[in-house]
C-alpha positions, 0 to 999 in steps of 0.5 A, spaced: 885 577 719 892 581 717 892 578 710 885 580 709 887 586 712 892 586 706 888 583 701 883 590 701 889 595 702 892 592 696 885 591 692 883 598 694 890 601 692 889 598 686 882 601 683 886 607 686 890 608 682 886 606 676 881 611 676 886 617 679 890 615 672 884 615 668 880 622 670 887 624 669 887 623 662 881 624 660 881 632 665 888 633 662 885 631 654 879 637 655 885 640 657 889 640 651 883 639 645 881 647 649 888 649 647 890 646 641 888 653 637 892 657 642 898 652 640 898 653 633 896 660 633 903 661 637 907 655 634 909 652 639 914 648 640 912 640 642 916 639 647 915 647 651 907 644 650 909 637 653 913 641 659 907 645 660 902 639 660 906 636 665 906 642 669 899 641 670 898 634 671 899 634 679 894 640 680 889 635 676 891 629 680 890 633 687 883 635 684 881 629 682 883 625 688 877 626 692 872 623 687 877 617 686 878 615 692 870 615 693 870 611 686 875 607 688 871 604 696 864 604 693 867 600 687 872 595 692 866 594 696 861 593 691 865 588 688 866 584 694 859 584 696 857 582 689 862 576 690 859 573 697 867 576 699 864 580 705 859 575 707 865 570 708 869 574 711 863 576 717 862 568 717 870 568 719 869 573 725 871 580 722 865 585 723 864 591 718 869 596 720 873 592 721 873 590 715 873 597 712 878 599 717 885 599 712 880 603 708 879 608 712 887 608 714 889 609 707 883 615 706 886 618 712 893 618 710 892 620 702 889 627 705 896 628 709 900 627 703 895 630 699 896 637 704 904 635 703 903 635 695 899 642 696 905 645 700 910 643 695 910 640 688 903 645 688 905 651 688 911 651 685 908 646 678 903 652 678 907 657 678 912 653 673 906 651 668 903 660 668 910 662 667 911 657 661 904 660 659 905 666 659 914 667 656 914 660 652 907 660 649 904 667 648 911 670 648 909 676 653 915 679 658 909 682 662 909 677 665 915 679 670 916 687 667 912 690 662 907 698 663 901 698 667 896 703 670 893 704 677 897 698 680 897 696 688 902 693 691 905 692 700 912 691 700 915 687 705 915 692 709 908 693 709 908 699 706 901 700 701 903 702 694 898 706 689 902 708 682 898 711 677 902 710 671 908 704 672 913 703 667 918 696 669 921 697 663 924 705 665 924 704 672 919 709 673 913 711 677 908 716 675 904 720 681 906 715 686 901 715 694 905 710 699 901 709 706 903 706 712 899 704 717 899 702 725 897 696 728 890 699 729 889 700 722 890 709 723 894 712 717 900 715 719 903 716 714 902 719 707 907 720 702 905 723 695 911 724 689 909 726 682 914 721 679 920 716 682 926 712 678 930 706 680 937 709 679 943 704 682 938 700 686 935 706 689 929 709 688 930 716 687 923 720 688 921 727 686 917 733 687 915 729 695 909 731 700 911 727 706 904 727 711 905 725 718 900 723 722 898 723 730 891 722 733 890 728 738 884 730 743 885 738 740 882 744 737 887 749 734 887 749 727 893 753 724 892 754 718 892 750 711 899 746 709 898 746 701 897 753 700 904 754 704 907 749 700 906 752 695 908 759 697 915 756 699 915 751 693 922 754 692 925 751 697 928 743 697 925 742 704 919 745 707 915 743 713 908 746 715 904 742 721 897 743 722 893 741 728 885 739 728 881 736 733 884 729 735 888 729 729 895 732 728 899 733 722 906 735 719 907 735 712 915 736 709 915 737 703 921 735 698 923 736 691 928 730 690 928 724 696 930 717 697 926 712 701 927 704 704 924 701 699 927 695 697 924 692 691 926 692 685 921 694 678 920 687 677 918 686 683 912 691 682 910 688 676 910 680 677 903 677 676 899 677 682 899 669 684 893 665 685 892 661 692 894 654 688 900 657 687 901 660 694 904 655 700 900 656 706 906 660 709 905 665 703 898 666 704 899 668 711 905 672 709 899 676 704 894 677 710 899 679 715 900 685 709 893 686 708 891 687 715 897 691 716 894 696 710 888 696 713 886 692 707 881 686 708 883 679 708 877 675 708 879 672 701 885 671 702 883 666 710 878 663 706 883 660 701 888 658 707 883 654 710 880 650 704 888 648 703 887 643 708 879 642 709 880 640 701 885 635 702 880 632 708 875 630 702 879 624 701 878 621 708 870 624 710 867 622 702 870 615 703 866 616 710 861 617 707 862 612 700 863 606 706 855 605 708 852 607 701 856 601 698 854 597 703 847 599 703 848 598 695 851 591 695 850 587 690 843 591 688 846 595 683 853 593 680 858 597 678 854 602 673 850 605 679 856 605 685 859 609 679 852 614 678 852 615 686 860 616 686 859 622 681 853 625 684 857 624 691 863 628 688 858 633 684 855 635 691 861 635 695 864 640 690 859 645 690 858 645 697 866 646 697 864 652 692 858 656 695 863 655 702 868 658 698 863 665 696 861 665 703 867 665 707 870 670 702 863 675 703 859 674 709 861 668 713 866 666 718 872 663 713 873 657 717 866 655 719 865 656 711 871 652 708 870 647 713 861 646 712 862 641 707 867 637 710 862 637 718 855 635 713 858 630 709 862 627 715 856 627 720 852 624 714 858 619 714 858 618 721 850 617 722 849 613 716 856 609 718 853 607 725 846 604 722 851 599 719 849 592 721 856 589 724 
C-alpha cells in the first residue's frame, strides 16, 4: 500500500508541476506581449525587463495554483481509471479514499506553503516588481517623493493627516488639518496650520489653531474662538475656551510650533501599497490606524481574510475535483477532465470576486471571503461521501 501511496503522490506531484509551469508561461507571456509598447516606448534595458518579469512570477504562480492543483487531480485520476489502475487497485484491497488520500494530504500541504509564500516572497517581489515599474521603467521619482494634492495620511502615531497641497521635494505642507481621535472614535483633537516645513528632521508649523476637544453635559456658551483670535493675532500663543452643550473646547492659537511627528517627507508621499504587497501583520497594522481614525475598515478586513481563504482553494477544489474525475472516469478523457478543470476554476473565481465586493460593502468580510470555500467544500464533501468505496 505505501508504494502505491508513492507511486500516486509522485505522479501527482509531477502533472503538478507540469501545469503550474505551463499556465506560468502562458499568464507571464500575455503579460509581457501587453507590455512590450511600454518597453520600447521607455527603452528599457533588457535585463531591468528581466528582473522586473521575474519579480512578477511568484504572484503568477500563487494564482495559478489552485487551478493546477485541480488540473492535476482530475487529470491523474482520470488517467488512472482510463488504465483500469484504479480498479486494480480496489481489487487489491485499497478503497477510494484511501487511494485519493496522498492526494489530498499534498493539496492540504500546498495551501499551508502557499499562506507561507504569501507572508514572505509575496509581498516583498510585489513590491520589488512596482518599484521597478515605476523608477527602472517609467523613470518616475514620484514613486517615493514628488508634488500632490488633497493627500490622506495616519502616522504611526495614529494621527489622521489631510494636506491640501504636499510638495516631498520642498518639504512643505500647504493648509495642513491633523485629527486625533479616542478609543470611541470622538475628535479630540484638531489641529489647523496654513503651511509646516521639514527643517533638521522637525517639522516646523506656522500660523497654528490647536482645537482640544472634551465632551460635557453643559450649556454655557462663552463666546466664539475665531473671532477672538483674530482680535489677538498679535500675539505668539493664545488660548480662548468655549463650552457648549456636551461639548467643551479650547483652542490655542500659535504663529510657529513643533509637533511629534516623526516621519519623514518621503513617508507621506510613498505610494500607497496594494493588499498583495502587504504581509498579514501590515494589513492589521493599517486597520489598527483606521479604526483609530474613525475610518472605516471593512475593505481592508475583507483583503486580510482572503489571505488565507485563497490559499485554501488548493485543498477544497481537489475536493471537489476528486468525486468529478471518478464520476467521469473513463467517459471523457483527458479533453473534458481539462473543460470541467477550467470552468471548475472560472466559478471558484467568481464566487472569491463577488465575496470580495461583499465583504468590502455589505456583508460580514469573514463569512464573505470564505463563502466560496464553505460551497465548494460542502459540495466537495457531499459529492465525496456518495463515492462508491
Amino acid at each position: 500500500m505505501k508504494v502505491i501511496t508513492r507511486y500516486i503522490a509522485k505522479e501527482f506531484h509531477k502533472l503538478l508541476i507540469f501545469a503550474i509551469a505551463s499556465f506560468t508561461i502562458i499568464i507571464l507571456s500575455t503579460d509581457i506581449f501587453e507590455s512590450l509598447r511600454m518597453l520600447i516606448e521607455h527603452k528599457v534595458n533588457y535585463l531591468i525587463a528581466l528582473e522586473y518579469f521575474l519579480y512578477k512570477t511568484p504572484y503568477i504562480i500563487i494564482q495559478v495554483m489552485p487551478v493546477s492543483v485541480l488540473l492535476s487531480t482530475i487529470f491523474l485520476l482520470s488517467i488512472l481509471s482510463k488504465h483500469n489502475e484504479l480498479t486494480a487497485m480496489k481489487v487489491g484491497g485499497m478503497n477510494t479514499y484511501q487511494i485519493v488520500a496522498p492526494i489530498l494530504v499534498s493539496a492540504f500541504i500546498i495551501s499551508i506553503v502557499a499562506i507561507l509564500l504569501g507572508e514572505t516572497v509575496i509581498p516583498f517581489s510585489n513590491t520589488k516588481a512596482k518599484e521597478i515599474k515605476q523608477v527602472e521603467i517609467l523613470k518616475s521619482q514620484t514613486y517615493f517623493i514628488g508634488t500632490r494634492d488633497n493627500l490622506a495620511y495616519i502616522n504611526s502615531s495614529n494621527w489622521f493627516f489631510y494636506i491640501k497641497r504636499f510638495d516631498g521635494e520642498a518639504g512643505r505642507m500647504n493648509n495642513v488639518s491633523i485629527y486625533t481621535f479616542n478609543k470611541n472614535n470622538d475628535l479630540i483633537e484638531r489641529i489647523d496650520a496654513k503651511e509646516a516645513i521639514y527643517n533638521e528632521n522637525n517639522w516646523i508649523f506656522k500660523e497654528v489653531y490647536v482645537r482640544n476637544f472634551t465632551y460635557v453635559t453643559q450649556n454655557d456658551p462663552k463666546g466664539h474662538p475665531e473671532s477672538a483670535l483674530a482680535d489677538e493675532g498679535s500675539k505668539n500663543e493664545i488660548t480662548v475656551t468655549t463650552t457648549a452643550n456636551e461639548l467643551s473646547e479650547n483652542v490655542t492659537y500659535l504663529k510657529e510650533t513643533t509637533f511629534p511627528i516623526y516621519e519623514k517627507p518621503e513617508d507621506f508621499c510613498t505610494i500607497s501599497k496594494k493588499p498583495e504587497e502587504l504581509t498579514m501583520i501590515q494589513l492589521l497594522e493599517r486597520i489598527k490606524k483606521l479604526k483609530g481614525s474613525g475610518k472605516t475598515f471593512k475593505e481592508e478586513l475583507a483583503n486580510l481574510f482572503l489571505k488565507t481563504s485563497f490559499p485554501f482553494a488548493n485543498f477544497i477544489l481537489v475536493l471537489l475535483g476528486i468525486p468529478l474525475a471518478l464520476w467521469t472516469g473513463s467517459r471523457g478523457g483527458l479533453i473534458l477532465s481539462f473543460a470541467l478543470s477550467i470552468a471548475i476554476g472560472f466559478a471558484y473565481w467568481g464566487s472569491i470576486a463577488i465575496g470580495l465586493a461583499l465583504g468590502k460593502s455589505t456583508m460580514n468580510p469573514l463569512l464573505s471571503t470564505w463563502m466560496g470555500n464553505i460551497v465548494f467544500g460542502a459540495l466537495g464533501l457531499i459529492l465525496l461521501f456518495f463515492v462508491r468505496k
